[in-house]
Phi, psi and omega in degrees: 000130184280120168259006174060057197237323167324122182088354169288130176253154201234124183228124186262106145280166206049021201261049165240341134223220163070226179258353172293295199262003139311359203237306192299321200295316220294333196281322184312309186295305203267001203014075161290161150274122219256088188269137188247119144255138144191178165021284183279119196250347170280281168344283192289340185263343147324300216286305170305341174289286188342306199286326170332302197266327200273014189231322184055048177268135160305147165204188175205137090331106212250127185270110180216181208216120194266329147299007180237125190293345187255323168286327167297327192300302166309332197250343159294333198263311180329292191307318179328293178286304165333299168217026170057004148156211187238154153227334189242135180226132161248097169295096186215341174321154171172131160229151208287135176258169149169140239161154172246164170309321191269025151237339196244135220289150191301324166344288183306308167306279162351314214251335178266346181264007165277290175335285188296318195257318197253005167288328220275265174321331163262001167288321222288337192326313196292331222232319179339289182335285188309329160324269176334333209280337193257012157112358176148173177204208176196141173238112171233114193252124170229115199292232174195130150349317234260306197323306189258335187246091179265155171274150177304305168287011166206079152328287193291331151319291212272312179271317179311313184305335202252352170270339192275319160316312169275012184270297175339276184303008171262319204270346202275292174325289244244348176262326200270028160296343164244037171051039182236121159266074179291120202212148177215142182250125162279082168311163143237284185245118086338106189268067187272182152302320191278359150287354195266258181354291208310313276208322177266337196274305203277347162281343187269329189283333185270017191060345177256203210218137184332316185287321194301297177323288195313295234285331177298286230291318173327306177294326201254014172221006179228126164331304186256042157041055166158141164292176193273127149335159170253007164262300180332314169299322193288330173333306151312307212272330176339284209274013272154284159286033164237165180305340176293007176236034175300358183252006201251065177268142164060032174240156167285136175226138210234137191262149163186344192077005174120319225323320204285115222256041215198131169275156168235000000 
């Protein structure tokens, strides 16, 4: 299936490793132009060659921080010149928490809800014009399971998440009269690097070995029992921000393997 994507320029945060940059390779392979932000400025700018040559896909790499407003700033001016504007923003920097509410300091809210919520919101400020300006774009956020179904041990995760979800959907309302198509991805189990880390620390405390450790909590929360690839997700988002999803406004969509214990 042609998803028409070629020559569409694509800007991933968080997109050097994890489901960011499966997400970034997956848009290179249909062959967009791929821009990745994040952090690590050896790391995005490593991943962007790689994806560069193994695609021979244009690409770019921007070492930024998505809390910080000047850095969001910077990184509008970078694209700008480079390639005068966006058709796709993957809202996706992110990280998993965990604190209960009645300890954890608001600093720690404040710093996550910059992250999940208003980095979300001044990417699209930054980018939004230029969309219009070529007549529409997608907007895609991702959120987490966690929005509707929470684990217990990362509160803030879980309202931060749930806040990027209705955010979507107010902005989803409010572009698409300019042909800007807003939408949000529910992950559920994701076979990231940092479940592999989570999966070392807590398998050595339980005696057993990372894979065994992943392979329970798969059986014991998804139907079909194992996680999901970060490539198997970038599919979806592919494929979600291409014209075959044109009918696909304001909505939540949950990647998860059953997880989700609820109709939605």
């Amino acid at each position: 299936m042609d998803l028409g994507l070629k020559g569409k320029q694509v800007f991933i945060t968080g997109g050097s490793a994890g489901i960011g940059l499966a997400v970034a390779r997956a848009f290179a392979r249909e062959g967009a132009t791929v821009i990745i932000g994040a952090r690590q400025k050896e790391r995005v700018e490593r991943e962007a060659r790689t994806i560069a040559e193994e695609f021979s896909a244009e690409t770019l790499g921007i070492s930024m921080d998505v809390t910080i407003p000047e850095d969001i700033a910077r990184a509008e001016s970078d694209i700008v010149a480079r390639f005068g504007g966006l058709d796709i923003l993957i809202n996706n920097a992110g990280v998993g928490t965990e604190e209960t509410i009645m300890e954890a300091p608001d600093e720690k809210w404040y710093h996550i809800w910059d992250l999940h919520v208003m980095a979300a919101i001044r990417t699209a400020r930054a980018f939004v014009p230029y969309m219009k300006k070529r007549g529409g774009g997608v907007i895609l956020n991702t959120a987490s399971i966690c929005a509707k179904q929470p684990l217990y041990y990362e509160p803030i995760y879980n309202t931060t998440k749930a806040a990027l979800v209705m955010m979507g959907k107010c902005l989803a309302n409010e572009l698409i009269k300019d042909g800007i198509r807003v939408n949000t991805i529910n992950p559920g189990l994701i076979l990231t690097p940092d479940w592999w880390k989570t999966a070392g620390i807590l398998a050595e405390k339980e005696g057993t070995t990372a894979e065994a450790y992943l392979e329970a909590i798969a059986k014991e929360n998804t139907p079909i029992q194992r996680f999901a690839t970060p490539e198997e997700l970038a599919d979806f988002y592919v494929f979600l921000a291409s014209d075959r999803a044109s009918y696909c406004v304001g909505a939540t969509y949950y990647v998860d393997g059953g997880w989700l214990k609820v109709i939605d």
